[in-house]
C-alpha positions, 0 to 999 in steps of 0.5 A, a space after each residue: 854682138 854687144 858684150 852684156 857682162 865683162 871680167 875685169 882684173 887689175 894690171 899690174 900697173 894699176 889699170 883696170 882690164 875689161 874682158 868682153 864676154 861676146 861668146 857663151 859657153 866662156 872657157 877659162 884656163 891655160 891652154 890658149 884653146 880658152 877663151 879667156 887664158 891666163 897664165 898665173 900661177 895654180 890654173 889647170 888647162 881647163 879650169 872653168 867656164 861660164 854660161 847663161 842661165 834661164 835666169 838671166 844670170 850667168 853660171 860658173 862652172 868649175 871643172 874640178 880644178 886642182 886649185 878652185 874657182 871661188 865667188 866671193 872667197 866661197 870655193 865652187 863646188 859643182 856650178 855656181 849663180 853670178 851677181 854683178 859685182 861679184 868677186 870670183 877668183 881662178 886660182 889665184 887670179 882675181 876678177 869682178 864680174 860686172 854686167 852692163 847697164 842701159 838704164 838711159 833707155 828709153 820705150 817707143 810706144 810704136 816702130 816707125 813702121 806704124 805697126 801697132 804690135 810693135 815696140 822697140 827700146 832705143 838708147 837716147 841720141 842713137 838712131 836706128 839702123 836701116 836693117 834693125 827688124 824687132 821680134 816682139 810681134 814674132 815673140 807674141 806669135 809663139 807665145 800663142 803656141 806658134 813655134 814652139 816645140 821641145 824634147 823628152 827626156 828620160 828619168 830612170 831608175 839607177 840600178 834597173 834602168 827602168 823608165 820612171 818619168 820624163 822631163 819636159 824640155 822647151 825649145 823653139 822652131 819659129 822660123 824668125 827667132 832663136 830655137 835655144 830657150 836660153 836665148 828665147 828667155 833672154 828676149 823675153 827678160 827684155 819684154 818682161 815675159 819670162 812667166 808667159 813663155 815658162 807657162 807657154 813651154 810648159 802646157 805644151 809639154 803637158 798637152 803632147 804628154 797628155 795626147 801620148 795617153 801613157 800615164 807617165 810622170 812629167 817633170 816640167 821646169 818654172 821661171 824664177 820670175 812664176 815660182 810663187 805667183 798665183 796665177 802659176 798656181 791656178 794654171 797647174 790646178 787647171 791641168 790637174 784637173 784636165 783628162 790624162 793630164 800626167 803626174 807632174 812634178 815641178 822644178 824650182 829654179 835655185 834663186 827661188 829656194 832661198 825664200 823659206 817662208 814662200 816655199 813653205 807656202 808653196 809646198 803646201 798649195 803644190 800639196 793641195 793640188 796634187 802636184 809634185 816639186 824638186 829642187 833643181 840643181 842642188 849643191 851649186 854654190 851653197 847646198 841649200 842644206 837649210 832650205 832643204 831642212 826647212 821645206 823638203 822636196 819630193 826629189 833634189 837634182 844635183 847639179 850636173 857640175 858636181 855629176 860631171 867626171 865624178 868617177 875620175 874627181 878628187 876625194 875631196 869632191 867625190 866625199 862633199 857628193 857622197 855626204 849630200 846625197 846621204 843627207 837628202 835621203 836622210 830628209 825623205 827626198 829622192 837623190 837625181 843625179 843630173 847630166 850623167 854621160 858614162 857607166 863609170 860615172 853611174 856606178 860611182 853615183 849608184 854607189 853614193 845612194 843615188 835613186 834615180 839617173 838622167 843624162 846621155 847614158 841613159 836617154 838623150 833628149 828626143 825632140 816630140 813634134 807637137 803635130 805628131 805627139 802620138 809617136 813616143 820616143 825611144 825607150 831608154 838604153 838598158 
């Protein structure tokens, strides 16, 4: 497999090193177990690790590393986006991401099959092989709903755990494609789809909760590419008013945030039509402090890299959580601590201020076939 993005680094005679990322999640550290090991001076054995993001971007997580990870001289607390071109350090170590360019290709309007529903992007001068089978036709099928399926996972009240919503994961069943929405939404990025396959994920979510006849609130997630486009908007509006439909509030990816005068246009059209938002992963990279100021959400989710051994990270760390989390509440929202997976680490949440809880502990994803939606899954650990 090609590699999309590379690190490089400098040798010390001057060389420029390119590090190949074929294989997400990408560890680095000392201990040779990572994909990428470094021994220079300050790196923990497991220091960090970089995976994919809906986005189409990559994701920097740091593990509470003794010295950092830092993207352009900021230190990570928790996860952070990556640009092309950004400088991100390990410690000590330095490296530039970058991502590969194909800006030579060049569109097929027909395979040479003659099928019509088909397109394929070839790089000029380079043939293709024999065995090369495109999905497009495949895609379009489960974007008609063919293929897709997803999981139901708990949102509880942290000191009850009392069931309080559900969220709405995507993912895919169709026998030709990947079932990981990651991958999914990677070859929707190369058609231009991601906003269709999003609102695909979504309604479906929404019809098997609507058919389980509970009442629940549903929270459902949005690609960057639909968060401020109107016919996102109508779309919702159309569910709201469908019989049973759930109390929805919608997840808005972090790269969305940051457009203050469009989120308050926004937050007022959600508003209108009775639908609910939260910002999602909150505190990776910056905190977003003032787009949280400027347009409040209902509910904020940390990012599960700051929740992630919370109870054994540094004080340093614990008091950045604990100062976030005061400072949510303080602005009206409800703090969700995201991705926790011990009692340890929900009471130290609990402790913090933390109103609601989603992870492992309290409720695995369970996978809801659309053909059996009736079936409700099993009630989350007390």
């Amino acid at each position: 497999m090609d590699a999309d993005w590379f690190l490089e680094s400098v040798a010390a005679d001057g060389s420029r090193l390119m590090h190949e990322i074929r294989n997400l999640p990408y560890r680095v550290g000392r201990d040779p177990a990572n994909d990428l090991v470094e021994a220079a001076m300050g790196l923990s054995r497991r220091h960090a690790e970089l995976e994919a993001d809906i986005s189409g971007r990559l994701r920097l997580t740091d593990f509470d590393s003794t010295n950092g990870s830092y993207v352009n001289r900021q230190r990570v607390q928790g996860s952070v986006l990556l640009a092309d071109n950004d400088v991100i350090h390990f410690a000590q170590a330095e490296f530039r991401i970058r991502r590969r360019r194909d800006d030579g290709m060049t569109l097929l309007q027909r395979a040479p099959a003659g099928d019509a529903d088909r397109t394929l992007l070839v790089a000029p001068g380079r043939a293709l092989s024999e065995n090369f089978v495109p999905r497009e036709r495949e895609f379009k099928e489960l974007l008609r709903g063919q293929g897709l399926s997803g999981a139901l996972q708990p949102i509880v009240d942290m000191r009850t755990r009392a069931l309080q919503a559900y969220e709405w994961l995507g993912r895919g069943r169709h026998p030709e494609l990947p079932q990981s929405p990651i991958h999914l939404f990677q070859m929707a990025a190369r058609l231009g789809r991601e906003s269709e396959l999003s609102q695909a994920f979504r309604e479906l979510g929404i019809r098997v909760v609507a058919a389980r006849g509970e009442g629940t609130t549903l929270f459902v997630n949005t690609h960057p590419t639909e968060t401020f486009d109107e016919a996102f908007l109508q779309a919702l509006a159309r569910v709201r008013e469908q019989p049973g439909a759930p109390d929805l509030v919608v997840e808005v990816h972090e790269t969305a945030v940051m457009e203050i005068e469009r989120m308050k246009e926004l937050a007022a059209r959600l508003k209108d039509i009775g639908v609910r938002f939260a910002y999602d992963d909150f505190g990776a990279g910056q905190a977003r402090l003032n787009e949280l100021g400027e347009v409040p959400a209902h509910f904020v989710k940390f990012d599960m890299g700051l929740i992630r051994g919370i109870d054994i990270a540094s004080e340093r760390k614990q008091k950045v959580v604990s100062d976030l989390v005061r400072l949510v509440t303080e602005l009206g929202s409800v703090p969700l601590a995201e991705g926790v997976e011990t009692e340890a680490e929900a009471e130290i949440c609990r402790l913090m201020g933390f109103q609601l809880v989603q992870g492992y502990l309290t409720g695995k994803p369970v996978p809801v076939d659309p053909a059996e939606s009736a079936s409700k899954p099993s009630s989350p650990s007390a």
